[in-house]
C-alpha positions as a Markdown table, in Angstrom:
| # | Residue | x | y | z |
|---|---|---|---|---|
| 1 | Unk | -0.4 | 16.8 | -38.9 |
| 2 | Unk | -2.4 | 20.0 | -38.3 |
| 3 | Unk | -5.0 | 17.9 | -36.4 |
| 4 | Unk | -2.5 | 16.7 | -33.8 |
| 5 | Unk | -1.1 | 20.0 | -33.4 |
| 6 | Unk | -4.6 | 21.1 | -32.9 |
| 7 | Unk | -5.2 | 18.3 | -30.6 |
| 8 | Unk | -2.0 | 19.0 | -28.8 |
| 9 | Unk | -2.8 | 22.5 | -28.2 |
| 10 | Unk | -6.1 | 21.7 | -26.7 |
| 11 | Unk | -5.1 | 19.3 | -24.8 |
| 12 | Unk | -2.6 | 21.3 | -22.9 |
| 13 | Unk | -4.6 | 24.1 | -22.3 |
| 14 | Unk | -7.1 | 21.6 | -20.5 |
| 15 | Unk | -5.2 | 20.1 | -18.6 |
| 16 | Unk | -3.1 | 23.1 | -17.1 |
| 17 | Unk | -3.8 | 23.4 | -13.1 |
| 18 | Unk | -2.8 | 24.2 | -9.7 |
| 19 | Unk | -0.9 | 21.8 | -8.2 |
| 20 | Unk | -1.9 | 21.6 | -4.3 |
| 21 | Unk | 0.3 | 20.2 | -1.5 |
| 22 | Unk | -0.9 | 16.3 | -1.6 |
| 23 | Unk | -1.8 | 16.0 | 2.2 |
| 24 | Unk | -3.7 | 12.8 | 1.4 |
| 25 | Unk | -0.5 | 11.3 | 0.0 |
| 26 | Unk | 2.3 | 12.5 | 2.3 |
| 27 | Unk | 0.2 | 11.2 | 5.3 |
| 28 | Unk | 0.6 | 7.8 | 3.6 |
| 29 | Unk | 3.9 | 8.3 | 2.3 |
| 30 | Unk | 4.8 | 9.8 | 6.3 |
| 31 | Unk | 3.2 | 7.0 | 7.8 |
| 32 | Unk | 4.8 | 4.7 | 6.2 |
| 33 | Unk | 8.3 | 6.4 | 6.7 |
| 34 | Unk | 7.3 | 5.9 | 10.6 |
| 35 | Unk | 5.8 | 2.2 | 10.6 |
| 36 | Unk | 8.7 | 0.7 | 11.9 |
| 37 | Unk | 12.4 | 1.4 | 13.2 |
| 38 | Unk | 13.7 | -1.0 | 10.6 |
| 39 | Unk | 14.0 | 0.6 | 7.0 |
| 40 | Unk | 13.9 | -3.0 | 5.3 |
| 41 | Unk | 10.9 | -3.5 | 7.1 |
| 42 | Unk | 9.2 | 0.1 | 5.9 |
| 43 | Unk | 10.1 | -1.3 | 2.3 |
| 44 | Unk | 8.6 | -4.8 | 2.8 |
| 45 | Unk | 5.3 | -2.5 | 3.9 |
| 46 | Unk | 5.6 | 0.4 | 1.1 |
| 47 | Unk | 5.8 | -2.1 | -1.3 |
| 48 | Unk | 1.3 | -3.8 | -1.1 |
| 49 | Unk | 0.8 | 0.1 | 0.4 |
| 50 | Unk | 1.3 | 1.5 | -3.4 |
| 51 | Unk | -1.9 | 0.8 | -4.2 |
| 52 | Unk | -2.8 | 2.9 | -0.8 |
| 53 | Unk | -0.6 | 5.4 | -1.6 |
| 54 | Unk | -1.8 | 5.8 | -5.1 |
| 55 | Unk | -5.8 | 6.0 | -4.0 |
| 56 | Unk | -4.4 | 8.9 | -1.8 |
| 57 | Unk | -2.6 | 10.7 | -4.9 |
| 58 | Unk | -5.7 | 10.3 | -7.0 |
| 59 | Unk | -7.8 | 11.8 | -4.0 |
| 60 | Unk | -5.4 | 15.0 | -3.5 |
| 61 | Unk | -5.3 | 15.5 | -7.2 |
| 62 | Unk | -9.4 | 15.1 | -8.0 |
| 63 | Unk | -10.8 | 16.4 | -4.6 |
| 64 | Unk | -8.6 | 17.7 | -2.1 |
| 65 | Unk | -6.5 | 20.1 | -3.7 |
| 66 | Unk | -9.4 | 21.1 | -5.8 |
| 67 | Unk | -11.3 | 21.7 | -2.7 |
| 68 | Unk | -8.3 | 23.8 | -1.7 |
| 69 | Unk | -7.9 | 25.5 | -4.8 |
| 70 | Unk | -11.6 | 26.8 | -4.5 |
| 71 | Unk | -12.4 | 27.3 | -0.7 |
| 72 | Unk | -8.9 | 28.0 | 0.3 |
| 73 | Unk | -8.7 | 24.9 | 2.9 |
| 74 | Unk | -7.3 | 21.4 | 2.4 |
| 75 | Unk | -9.8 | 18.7 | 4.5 |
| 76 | Unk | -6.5 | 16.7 | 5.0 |
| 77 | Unk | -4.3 | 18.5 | 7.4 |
| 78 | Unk | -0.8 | 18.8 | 7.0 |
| 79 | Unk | 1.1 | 15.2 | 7.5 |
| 80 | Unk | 4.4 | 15.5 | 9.5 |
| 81 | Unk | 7.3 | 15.6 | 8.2 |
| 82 | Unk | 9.0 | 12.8 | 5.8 |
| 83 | Unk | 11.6 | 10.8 | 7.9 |
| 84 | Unk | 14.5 | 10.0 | 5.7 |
| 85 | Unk | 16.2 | 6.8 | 5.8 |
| 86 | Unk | 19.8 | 6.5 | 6.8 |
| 87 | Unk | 22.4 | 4.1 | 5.0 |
């Protein structure tokens, strides 16, 4: 038991960061909000574009925001805004 607390401990001291905007992933999530007119057809796209959209995630959270964190500038700029969907 002491062991896991131990472990516990460690690991969430590790793993504590900065959590930066995600340009890379809301210029794929934006994109995707603006591929088409039709929302069923942004849904038929979003769906094979996870794994795009995922890559993107895994870039802002091991390089970009990192980048940002130390040098004060994101190399993705900022995507435009999220377009909603309407009912």
């Amino acid at each position: 038991m002491k062991k896991t607390l131990v472990t516990l401990c460690a690991a969430a001291l590790l793993s504590t960061s900065c959590l930066g905007p995600c340009n890379a992933f809301q210029s794929t999530m934006s994109w995707n909000s603006r591929a088409t007119e039709d929302k069923y057809l942004n849904e038929l796209i979003f769906l094979p574009a996870c794994f795009v959209h995922g890559l993107a995630l895994t870039g802002d959270f091991v390089v970009f925001n990192s980048l940002e964190f130390w040098t004060g500038k994101n190399p993705i700029s900022k995507p435009q805004e999220f377009k909603g969907q309407s009912k």
